[in-house]
C-alpha angles and dihedrals in degrees: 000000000000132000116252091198121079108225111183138165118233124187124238084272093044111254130154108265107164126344134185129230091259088068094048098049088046092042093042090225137117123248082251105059093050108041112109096357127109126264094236093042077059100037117023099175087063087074109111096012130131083249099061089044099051088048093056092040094048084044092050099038096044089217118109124244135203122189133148111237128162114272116245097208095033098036092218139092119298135180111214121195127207134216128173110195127162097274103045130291130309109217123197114183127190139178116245109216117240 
């Protein structure tokens, strides 16, 4: 069965290091197209988000983070989860029902 999260690794400037098929599905895009590219040269309506600023504090701060927000590219409810490791952040992203 498939994941219905996306779970992907970004690096500490956040590039796409690795990425699941969850993430695909949700972003609309091939492995191809997102590995090593920037969230916001993917997504440039991410610049200025919460979720732009969460990443860049977590990665900062060195502390996770979990919060809900409205998806820019779903338009629903999502929880996004926050893990700062060595070698960047590892995002998973789910929808919440609703």
């Amino acid at each position: 069965m498939a994941s219905d999260r996306a779970i992907y690794m970004l690096s500490g400037d956040l590039r796409v290091l690795s990425v699941n098929p969850g993430a695909l599905r949700m972003w609309g895009k091939a492995r191809e197209e997102v590995l090593g590219r920037s969230m916001t040269e993917l997504f440039p309506q991410m610049r200025g988000t919460e979720v732009q600023r969460a990443m860049e504090s977590a990665l900062k701060s060195f502390r996770p983070a979990t919060f809900e927000t409205r998806s820019f590219l779903l338009d629903k409810m999502i929880e996004v989860e926050l893990y700062p490791l060595n070698a960047g952040l590892q995002v998973t992203v789910r929808e919440i029902a609703s």
